[in-house]
PDB file of N, CA, C and O in Angstrom:
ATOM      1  N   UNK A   1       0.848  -1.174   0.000  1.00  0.00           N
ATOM      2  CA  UNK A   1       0.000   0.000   0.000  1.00  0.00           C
ATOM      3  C   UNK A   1       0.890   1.233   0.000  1.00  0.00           C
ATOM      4  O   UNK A   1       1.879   1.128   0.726  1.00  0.00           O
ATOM      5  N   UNK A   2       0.744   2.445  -0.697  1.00  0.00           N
ATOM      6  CA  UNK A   2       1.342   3.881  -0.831  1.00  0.00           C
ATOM      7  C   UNK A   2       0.521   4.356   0.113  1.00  0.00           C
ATOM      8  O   UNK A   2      -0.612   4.092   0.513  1.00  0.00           O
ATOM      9  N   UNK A   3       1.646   5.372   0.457  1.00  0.00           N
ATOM     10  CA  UNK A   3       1.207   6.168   1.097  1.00  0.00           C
ATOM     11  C   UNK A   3       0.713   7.602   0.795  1.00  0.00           C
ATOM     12  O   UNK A   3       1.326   8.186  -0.099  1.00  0.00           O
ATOM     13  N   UNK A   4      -0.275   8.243   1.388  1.00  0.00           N
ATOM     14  CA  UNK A   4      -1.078   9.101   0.181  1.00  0.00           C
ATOM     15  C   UNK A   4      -2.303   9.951   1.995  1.00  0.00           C
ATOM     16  O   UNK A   4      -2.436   9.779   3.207  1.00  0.00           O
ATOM     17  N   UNK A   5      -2.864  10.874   0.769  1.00  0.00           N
ATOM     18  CA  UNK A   5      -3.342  11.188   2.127  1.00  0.00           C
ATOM     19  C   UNK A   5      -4.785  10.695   2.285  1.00  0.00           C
ATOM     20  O   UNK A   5      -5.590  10.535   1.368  1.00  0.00           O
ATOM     21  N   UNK A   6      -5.095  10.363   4.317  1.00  0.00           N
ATOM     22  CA  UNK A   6      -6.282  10.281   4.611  1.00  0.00           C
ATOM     23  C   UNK A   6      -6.658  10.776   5.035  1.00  0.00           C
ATOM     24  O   UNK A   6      -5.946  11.566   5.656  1.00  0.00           O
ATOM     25  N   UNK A   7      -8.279  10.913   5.217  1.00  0.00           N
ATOM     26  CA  UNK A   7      -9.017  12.126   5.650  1.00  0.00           C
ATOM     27  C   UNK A   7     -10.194  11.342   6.654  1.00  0.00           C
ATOM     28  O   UNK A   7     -10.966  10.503   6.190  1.00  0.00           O
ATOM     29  N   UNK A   8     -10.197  11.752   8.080  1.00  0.00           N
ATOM     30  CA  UNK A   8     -11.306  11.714   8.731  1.00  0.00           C
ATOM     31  C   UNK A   8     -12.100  12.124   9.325  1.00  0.00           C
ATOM     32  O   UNK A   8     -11.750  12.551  10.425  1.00  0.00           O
ATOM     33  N   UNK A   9     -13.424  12.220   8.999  1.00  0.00           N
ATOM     34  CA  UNK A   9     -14.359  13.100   9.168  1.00  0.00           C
ATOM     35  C   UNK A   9     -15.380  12.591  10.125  1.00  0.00           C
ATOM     36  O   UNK A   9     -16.116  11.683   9.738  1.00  0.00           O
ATOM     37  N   UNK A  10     -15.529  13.135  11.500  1.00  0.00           N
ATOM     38  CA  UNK A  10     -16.282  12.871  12.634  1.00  0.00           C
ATOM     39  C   UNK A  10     -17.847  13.158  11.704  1.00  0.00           C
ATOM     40  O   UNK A  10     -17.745  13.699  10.603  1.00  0.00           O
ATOM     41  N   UNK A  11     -18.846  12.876  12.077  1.00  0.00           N
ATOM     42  CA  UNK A  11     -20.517  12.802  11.628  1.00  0.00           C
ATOM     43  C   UNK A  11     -21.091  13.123  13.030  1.00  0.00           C
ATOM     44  O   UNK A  11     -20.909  12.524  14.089  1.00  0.00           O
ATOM     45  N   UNK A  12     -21.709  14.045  12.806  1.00  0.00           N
ATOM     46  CA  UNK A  12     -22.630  14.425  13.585  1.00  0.00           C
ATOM     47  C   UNK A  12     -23.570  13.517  14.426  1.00  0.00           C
ATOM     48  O   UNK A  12     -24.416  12.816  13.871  1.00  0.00           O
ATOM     49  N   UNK A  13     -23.443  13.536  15.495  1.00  0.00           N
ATOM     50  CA  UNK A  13     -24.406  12.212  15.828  1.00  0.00           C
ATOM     51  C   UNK A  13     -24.077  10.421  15.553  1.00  0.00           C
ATOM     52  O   UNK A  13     -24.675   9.442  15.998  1.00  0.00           O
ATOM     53  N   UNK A  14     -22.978  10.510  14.714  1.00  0.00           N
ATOM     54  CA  UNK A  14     -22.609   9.408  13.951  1.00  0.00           C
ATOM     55  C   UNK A  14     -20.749   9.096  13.786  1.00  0.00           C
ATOM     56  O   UNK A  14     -19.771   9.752  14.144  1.00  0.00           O
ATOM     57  N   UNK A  15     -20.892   7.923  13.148  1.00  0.00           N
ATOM     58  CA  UNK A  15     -19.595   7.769  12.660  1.00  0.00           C
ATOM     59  C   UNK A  15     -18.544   8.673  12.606  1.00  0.00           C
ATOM     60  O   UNK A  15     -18.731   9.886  12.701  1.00  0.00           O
ATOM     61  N   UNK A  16     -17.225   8.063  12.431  1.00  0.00           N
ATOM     62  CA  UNK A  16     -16.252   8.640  11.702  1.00  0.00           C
ATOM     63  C   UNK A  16     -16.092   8.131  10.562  1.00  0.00           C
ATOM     64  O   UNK A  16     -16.239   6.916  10.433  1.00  0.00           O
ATOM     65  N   UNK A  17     -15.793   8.847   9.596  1.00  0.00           N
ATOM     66  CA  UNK A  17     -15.883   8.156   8.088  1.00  0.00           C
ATOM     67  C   UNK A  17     -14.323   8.413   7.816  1.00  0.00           C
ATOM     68  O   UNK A  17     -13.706   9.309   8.391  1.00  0.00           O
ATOM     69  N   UNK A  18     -13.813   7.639   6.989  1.00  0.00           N
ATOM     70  CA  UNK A  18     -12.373   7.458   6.664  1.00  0.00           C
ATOM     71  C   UNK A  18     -12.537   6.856   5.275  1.00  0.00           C
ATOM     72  O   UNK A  18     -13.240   5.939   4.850  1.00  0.00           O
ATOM     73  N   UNK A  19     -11.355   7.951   4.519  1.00  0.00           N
ATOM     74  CA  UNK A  19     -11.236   7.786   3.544  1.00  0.00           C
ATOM     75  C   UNK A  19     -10.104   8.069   2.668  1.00  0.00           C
ATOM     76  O   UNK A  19      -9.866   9.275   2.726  1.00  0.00           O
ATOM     77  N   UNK A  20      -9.229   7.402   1.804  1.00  0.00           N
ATOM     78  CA  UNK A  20      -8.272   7.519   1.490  1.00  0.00           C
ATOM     79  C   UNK A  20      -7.623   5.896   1.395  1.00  0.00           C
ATOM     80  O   UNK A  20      -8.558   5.099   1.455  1.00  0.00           O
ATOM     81  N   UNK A  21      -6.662   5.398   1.300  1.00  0.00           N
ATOM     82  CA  UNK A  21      -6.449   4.324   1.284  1.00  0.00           C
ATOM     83  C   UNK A  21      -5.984   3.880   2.563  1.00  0.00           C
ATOM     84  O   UNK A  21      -4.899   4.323   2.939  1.00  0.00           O
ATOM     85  N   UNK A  22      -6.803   2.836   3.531  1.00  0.00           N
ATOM     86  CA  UNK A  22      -6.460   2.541   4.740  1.00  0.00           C
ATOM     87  C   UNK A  22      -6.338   0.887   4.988  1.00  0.00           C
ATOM     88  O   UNK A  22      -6.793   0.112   4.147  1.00  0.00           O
ATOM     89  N   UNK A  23      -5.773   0.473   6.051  1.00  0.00           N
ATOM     90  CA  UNK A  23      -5.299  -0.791   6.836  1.00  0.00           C
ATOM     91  C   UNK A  23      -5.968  -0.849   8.497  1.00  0.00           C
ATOM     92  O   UNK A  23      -5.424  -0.598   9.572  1.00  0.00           O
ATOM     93  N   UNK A  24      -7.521  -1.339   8.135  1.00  0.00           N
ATOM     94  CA  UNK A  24      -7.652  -1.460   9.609  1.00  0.00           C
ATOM     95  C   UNK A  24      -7.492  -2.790  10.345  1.00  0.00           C
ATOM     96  O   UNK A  24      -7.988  -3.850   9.963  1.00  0.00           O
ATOM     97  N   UNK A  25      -6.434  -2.551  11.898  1.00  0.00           N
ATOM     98  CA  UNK A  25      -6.323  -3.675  12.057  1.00  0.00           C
ATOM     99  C   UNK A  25      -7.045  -4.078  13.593  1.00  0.00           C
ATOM    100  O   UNK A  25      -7.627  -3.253  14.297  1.00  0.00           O
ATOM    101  N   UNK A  26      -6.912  -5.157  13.846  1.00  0.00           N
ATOM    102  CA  UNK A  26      -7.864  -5.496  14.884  1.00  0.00           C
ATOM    103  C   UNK A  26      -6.386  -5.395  16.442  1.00  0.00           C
ATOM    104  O   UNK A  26      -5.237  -5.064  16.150  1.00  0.00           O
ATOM    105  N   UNK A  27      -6.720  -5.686  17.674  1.00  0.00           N
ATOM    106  CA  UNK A  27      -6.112  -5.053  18.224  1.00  0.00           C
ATOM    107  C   UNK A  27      -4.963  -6.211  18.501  1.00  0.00           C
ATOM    108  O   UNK A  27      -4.118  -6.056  19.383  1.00  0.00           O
ATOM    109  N   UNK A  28      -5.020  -7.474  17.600  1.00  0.00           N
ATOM    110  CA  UNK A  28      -3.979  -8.259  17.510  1.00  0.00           C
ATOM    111  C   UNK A  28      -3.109  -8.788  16.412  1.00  0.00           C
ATOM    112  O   UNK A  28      -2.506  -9.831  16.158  1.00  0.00           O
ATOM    113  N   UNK A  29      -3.374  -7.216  15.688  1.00  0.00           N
ATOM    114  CA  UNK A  29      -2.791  -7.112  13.824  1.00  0.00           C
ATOM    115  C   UNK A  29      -3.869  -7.652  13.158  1.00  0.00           C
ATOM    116  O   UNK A  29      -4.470  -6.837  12.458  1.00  0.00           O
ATOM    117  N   UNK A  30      -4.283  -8.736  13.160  1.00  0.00           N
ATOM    118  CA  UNK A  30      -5.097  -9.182  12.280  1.00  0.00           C
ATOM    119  C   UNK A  30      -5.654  -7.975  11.153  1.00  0.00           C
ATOM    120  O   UNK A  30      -5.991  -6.846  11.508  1.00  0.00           O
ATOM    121  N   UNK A  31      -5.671  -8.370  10.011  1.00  0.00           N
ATOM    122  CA  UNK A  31      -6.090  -7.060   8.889  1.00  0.00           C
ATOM    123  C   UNK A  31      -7.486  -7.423   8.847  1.00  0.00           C
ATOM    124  O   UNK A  31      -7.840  -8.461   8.288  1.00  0.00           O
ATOM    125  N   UNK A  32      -8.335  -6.605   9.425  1.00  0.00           N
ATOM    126  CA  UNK A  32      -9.778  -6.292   9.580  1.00  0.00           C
ATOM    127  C   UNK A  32     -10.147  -6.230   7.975  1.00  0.00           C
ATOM    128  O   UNK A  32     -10.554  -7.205   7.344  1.00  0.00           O
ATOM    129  N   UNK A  33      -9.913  -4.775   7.362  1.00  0.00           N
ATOM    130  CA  UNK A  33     -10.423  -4.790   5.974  1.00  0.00           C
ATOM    131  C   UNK A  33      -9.162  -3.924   5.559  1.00  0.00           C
ATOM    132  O   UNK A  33      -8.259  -3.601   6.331  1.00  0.00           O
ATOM    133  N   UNK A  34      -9.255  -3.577   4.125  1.00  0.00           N
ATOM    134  CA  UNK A  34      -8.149  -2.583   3.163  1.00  0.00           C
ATOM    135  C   UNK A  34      -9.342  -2.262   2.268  1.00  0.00           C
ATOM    136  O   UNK A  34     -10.003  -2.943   1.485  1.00  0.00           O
ATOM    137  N   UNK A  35      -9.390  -0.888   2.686  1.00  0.00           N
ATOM    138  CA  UNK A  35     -10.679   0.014   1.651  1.00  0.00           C
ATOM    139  C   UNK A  35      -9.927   1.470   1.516  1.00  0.00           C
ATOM    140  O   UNK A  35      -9.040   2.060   2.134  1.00  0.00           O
ATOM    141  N   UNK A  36     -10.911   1.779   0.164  1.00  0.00           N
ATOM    142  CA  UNK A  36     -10.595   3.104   0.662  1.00  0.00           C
ATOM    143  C   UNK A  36     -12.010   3.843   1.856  1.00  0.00           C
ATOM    144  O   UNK A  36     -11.853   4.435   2.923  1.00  0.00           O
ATOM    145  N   UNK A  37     -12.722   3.652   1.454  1.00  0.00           N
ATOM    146  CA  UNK A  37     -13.727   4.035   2.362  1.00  0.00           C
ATOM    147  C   UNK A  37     -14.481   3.244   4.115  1.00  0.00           C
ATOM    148  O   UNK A  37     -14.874   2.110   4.389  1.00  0.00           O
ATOM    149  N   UNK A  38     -14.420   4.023   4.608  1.00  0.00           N
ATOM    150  CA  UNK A  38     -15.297   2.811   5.906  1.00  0.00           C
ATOM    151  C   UNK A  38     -15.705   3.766   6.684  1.00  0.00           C
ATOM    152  O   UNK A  38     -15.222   4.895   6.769  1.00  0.00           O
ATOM    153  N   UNK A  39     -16.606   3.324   7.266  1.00  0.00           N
ATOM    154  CA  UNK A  39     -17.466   4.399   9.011  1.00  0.00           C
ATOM    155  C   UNK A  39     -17.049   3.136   9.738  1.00  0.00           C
ATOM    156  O   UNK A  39     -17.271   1.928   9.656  1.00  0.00           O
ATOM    157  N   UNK A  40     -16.126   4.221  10.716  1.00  0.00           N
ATOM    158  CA  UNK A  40     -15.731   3.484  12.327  1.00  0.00           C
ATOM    159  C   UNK A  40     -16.733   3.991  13.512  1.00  0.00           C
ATOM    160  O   UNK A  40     -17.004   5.186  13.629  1.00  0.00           O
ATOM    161  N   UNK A  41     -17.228   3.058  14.326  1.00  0.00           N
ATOM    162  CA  UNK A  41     -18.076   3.411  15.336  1.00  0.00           C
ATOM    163  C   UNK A  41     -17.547   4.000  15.891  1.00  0.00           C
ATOM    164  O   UNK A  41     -16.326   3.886  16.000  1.00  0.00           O
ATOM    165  N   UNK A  42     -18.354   5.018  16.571  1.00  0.00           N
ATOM    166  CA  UNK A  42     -17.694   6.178  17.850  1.00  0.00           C
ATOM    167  C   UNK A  42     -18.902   5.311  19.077  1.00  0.00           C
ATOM    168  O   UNK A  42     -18.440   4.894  20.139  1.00  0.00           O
ATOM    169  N   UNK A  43     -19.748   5.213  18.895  1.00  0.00           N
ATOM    170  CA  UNK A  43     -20.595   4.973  19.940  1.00  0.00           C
ATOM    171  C   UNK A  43     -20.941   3.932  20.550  1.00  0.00           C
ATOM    172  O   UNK A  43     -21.956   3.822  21.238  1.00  0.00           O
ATOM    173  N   UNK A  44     -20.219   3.192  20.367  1.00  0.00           N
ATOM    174  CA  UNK A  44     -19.914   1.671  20.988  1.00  0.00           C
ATOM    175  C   UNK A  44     -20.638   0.697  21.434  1.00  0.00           C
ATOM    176  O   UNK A  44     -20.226  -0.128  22.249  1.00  0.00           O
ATOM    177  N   UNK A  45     -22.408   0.714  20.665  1.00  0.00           N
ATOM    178  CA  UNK A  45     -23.237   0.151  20.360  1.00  0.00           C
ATOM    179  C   UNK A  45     -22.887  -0.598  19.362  1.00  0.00           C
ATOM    180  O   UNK A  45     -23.103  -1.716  19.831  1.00  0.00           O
ATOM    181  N   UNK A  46     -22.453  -0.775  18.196  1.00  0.00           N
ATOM    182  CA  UNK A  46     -22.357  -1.445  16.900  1.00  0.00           C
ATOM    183  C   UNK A  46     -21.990  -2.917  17.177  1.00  0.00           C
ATOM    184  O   UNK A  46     -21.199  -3.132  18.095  1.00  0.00           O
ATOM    185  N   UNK A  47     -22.262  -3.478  16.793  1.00  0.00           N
ATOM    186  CA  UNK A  47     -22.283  -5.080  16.282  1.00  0.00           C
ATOM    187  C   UNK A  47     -21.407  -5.807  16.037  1.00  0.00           C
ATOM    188  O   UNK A  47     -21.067  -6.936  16.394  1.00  0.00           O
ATOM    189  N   UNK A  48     -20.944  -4.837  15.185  1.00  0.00           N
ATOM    190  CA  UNK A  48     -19.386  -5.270  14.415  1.00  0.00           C
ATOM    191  C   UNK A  48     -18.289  -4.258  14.108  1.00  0.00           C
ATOM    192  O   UNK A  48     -17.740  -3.889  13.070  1.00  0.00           O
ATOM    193  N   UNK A  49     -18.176  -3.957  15.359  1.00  0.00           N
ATOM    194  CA  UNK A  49     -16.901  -2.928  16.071  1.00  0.00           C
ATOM    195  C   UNK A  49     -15.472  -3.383  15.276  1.00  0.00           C
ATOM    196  O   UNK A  49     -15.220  -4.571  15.073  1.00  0.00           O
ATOM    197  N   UNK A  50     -14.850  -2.628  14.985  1.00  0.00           N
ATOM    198  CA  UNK A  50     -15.066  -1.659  14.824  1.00  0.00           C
ATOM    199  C   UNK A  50     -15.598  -0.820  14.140  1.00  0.00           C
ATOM    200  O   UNK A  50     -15.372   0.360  14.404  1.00  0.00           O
ATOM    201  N   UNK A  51     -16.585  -1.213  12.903  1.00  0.00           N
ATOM    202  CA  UNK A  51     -16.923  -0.910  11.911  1.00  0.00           C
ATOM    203  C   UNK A  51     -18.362  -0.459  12.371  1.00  0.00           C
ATOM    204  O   UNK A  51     -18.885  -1.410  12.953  1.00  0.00           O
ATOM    205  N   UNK A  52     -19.297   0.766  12.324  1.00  0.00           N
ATOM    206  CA  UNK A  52     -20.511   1.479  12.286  1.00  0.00           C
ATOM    207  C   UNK A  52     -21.872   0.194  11.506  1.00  0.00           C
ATOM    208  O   UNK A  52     -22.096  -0.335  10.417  1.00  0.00           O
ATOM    209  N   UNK A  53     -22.320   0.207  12.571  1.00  0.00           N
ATOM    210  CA  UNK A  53     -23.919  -0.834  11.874  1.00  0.00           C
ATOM    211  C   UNK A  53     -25.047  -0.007  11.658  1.00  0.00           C
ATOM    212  O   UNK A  53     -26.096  -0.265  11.068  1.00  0.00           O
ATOM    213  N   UNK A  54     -24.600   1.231  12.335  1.00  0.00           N
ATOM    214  CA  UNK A  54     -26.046   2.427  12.339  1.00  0.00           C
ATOM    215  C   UNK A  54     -26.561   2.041  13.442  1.00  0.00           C
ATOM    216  O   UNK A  54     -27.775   1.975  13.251  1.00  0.00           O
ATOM    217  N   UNK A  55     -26.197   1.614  14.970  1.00  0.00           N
ATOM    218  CA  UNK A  55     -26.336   1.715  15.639  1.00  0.00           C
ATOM    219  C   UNK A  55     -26.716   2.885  16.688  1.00  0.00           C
ATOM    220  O   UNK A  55     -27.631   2.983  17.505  1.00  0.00           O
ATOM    221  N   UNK A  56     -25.795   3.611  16.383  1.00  0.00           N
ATOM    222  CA  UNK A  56     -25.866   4.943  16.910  1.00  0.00           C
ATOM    223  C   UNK A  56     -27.462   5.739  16.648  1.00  0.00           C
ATOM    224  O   UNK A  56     -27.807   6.480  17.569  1.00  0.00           O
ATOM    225  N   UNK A  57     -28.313   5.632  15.594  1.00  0.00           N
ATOM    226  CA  UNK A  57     -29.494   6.230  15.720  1.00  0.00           C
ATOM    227  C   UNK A  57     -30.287   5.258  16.673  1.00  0.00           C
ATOM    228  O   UNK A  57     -31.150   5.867  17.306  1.00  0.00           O
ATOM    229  N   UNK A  58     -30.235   4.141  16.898  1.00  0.00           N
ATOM    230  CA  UNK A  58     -31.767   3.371  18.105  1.00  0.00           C
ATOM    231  C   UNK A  58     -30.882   4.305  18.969  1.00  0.00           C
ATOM    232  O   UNK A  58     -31.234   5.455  18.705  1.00  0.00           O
ATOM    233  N   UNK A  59     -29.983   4.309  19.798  1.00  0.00           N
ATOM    234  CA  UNK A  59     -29.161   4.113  20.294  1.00  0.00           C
ATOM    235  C   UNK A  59     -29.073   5.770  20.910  1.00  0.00           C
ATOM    236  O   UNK A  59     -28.362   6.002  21.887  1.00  0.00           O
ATOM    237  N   UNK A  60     -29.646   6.565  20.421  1.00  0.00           N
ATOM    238  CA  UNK A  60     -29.604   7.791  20.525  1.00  0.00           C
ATOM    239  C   UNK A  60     -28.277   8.592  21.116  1.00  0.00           C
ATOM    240  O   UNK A  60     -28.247   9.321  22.107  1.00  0.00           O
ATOM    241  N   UNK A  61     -27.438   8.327  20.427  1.00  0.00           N
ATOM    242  CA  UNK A  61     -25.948   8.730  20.379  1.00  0.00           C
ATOM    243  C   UNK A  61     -26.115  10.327  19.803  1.00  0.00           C
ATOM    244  O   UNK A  61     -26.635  10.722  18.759  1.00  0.00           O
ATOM    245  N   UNK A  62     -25.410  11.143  21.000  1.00  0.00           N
ATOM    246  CA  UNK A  62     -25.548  12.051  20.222  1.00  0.00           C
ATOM    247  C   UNK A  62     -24.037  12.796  20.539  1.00  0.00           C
ATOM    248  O   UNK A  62     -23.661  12.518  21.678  1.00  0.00           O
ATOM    249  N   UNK A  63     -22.976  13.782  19.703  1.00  0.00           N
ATOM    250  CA  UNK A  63     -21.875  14.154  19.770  1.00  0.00           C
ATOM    251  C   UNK A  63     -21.736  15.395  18.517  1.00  0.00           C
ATOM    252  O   UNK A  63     -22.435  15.646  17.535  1.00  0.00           O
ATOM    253  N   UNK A  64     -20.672  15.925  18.992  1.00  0.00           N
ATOM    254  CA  UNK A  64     -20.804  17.143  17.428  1.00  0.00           C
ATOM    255  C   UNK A  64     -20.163  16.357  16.454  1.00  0.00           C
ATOM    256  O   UNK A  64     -20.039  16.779  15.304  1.00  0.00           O
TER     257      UNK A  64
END
């Protein structure tokens, strides 16, 4: 993978969205996914952490 730039953008109420070419890994290396795009949960309801299920709306998560 090059290196290049990424950009992450907190969501209102929601996710962080990441974008650019990324390596997410789990907290024992394991390579989770290689995207350019993904929503990481902030609100620590989701399902399938680290990755956003849209949890955060039942869930009434709210943040700027």
């Amino acid at each position: 993978m090059s290196a290049g730039n990424v950009e992450i953008t907190a969501r209102a109420n929601g996710p962080l969205l990441v974008s650019g070419m990324v390596v997410v890994r789990s907290a024992d290396g394991e390579i989770l996914k290689e995207t350019e795009k993904c929503a990481l949960c902030r609100c620590g309801h989701s399902q399938g952490k680290p990755f956003c299920d849209g949890s955060h709306k039942t869930a009434g998560f709210e943040a700027p």
